[in-house]
N, C-alpha and C positions, 0 to 999 in steps of 0.2 A: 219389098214391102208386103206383108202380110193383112189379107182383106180385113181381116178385122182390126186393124189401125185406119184405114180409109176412112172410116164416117170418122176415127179424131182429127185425122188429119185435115178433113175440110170443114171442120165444124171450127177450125182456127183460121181456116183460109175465111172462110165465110166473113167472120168476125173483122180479118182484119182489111177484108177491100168495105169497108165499111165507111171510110169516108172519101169522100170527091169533092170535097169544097173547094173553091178555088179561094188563093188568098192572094192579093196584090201590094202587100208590103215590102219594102225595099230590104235586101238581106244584111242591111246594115243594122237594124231593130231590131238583128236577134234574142235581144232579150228583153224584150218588150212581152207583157202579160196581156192575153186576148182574154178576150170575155167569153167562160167558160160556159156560163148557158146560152152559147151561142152557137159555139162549137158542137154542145152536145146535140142540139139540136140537127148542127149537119151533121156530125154522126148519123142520125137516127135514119136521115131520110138517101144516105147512102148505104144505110142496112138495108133499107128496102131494094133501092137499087139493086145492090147487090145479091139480095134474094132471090131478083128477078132470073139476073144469070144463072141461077142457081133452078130455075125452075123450067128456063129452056133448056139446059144442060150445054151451057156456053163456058167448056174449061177456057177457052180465048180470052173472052171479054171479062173473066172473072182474074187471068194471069196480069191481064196489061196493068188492074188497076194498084198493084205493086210499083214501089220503085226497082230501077233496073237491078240494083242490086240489095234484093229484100231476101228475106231468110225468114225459113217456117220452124218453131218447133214444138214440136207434138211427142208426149210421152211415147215409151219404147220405141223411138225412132230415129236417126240419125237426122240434123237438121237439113233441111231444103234450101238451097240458095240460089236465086237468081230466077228470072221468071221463066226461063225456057223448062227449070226445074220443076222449077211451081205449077206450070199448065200442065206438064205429063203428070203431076200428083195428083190436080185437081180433076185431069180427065181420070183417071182412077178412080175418083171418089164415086165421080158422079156414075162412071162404069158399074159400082157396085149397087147401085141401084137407090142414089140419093134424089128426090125429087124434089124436096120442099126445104126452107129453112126457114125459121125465127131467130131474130138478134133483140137483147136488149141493152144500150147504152146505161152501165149503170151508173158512173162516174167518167168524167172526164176535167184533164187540166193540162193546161198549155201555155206555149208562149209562142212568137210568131214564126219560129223555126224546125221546132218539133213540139208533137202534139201527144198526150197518152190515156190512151181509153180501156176500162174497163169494165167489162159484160158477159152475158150470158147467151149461149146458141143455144137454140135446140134444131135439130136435123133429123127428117121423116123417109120415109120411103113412098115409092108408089102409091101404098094400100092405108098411106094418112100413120103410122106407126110412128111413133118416137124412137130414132133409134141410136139419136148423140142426145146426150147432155151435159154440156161443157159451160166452164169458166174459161174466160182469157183476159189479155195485156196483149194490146196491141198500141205499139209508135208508131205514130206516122208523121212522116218527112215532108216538104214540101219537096217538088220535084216539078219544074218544067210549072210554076204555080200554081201547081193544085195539089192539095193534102195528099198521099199515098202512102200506104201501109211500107213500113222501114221493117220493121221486125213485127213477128205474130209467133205465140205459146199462148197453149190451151191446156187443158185435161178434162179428165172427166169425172161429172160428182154422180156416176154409176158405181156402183160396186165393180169389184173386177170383171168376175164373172158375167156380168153385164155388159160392161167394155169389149173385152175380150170376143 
């Protein structure tokens, strides 16, 4: 992995431990329709969460909130799958010198077995710098019941050269 796919790469991790709701619905309702400003709302406040990891530099506590078998993918990179994958990428990221993140929930729709959000990271460095600005689609599964990131893709609405 080349450093300068790092900040894309966790600027989709980011996005997609984004939610931790728990849900208590029987897996028989699978397609039963939740109530999407409800959801979004846990999104939003599992972005924060997740931020948080993001600001103590916990690749750990930012891998577990995947399901066990979740997959990252990030432009010019080979997909990530599985968390023990996911935490050496995230510790990467954060190695390169990522300190801070923003997430914004900017839609989301579901039903009570998987859930699909879509939003905006931005990811800083030490010195307060913007240094990701990414879109993503992030799934998440219920798992063990609690919502967790299934699949996470991102990119970036930098110019290349900015990316890069």
């Amino acid at each position: 992995m080349k450093i300068n796919q790092v900040p894309l790469m966790l600027a989709a991790l980011a996005a997609t431990l984004v939610f931790t709701a728990s849900c208590n619905s029987p897996a028989k309702e699978s397609a039963v329709t939740v109530d999407n400003a409800t959801l979004k709302k846990e999104i939003e406040a599992a972005n924060i969460e997740f931020a948080g990891f993001i600001a103590k530099g916990d690749s750990v506590g930012m891998a577990n909130f995947y399901t066990e078998d979740a997959k990252l993918m990030f432009s010019n990179a080979p997909a990530i799958v599985g968390r023990k994958n996911i935490q050496t990428a995230i510790h990467n990221v954060l190695g390169s010198g990522i300190a801070k993140a923003e997430f914004k929930a900017i839609d989301v729709w579901g039903a009570s077995d998987f859930v699909s959000e879509e939003g905006q990271a931005s990811l800083f460095d030490k010195a307060g710098t913007q240094v990701v600005k990414d879109k993503y689609i992030v799934l998440w599964k219920k798992e063990a019941g609690k919502w967790k990131p299934f699949r996470d893709i991102s990119n970036s609405d930098l110019p290349p050269s900015a990316a890069n």
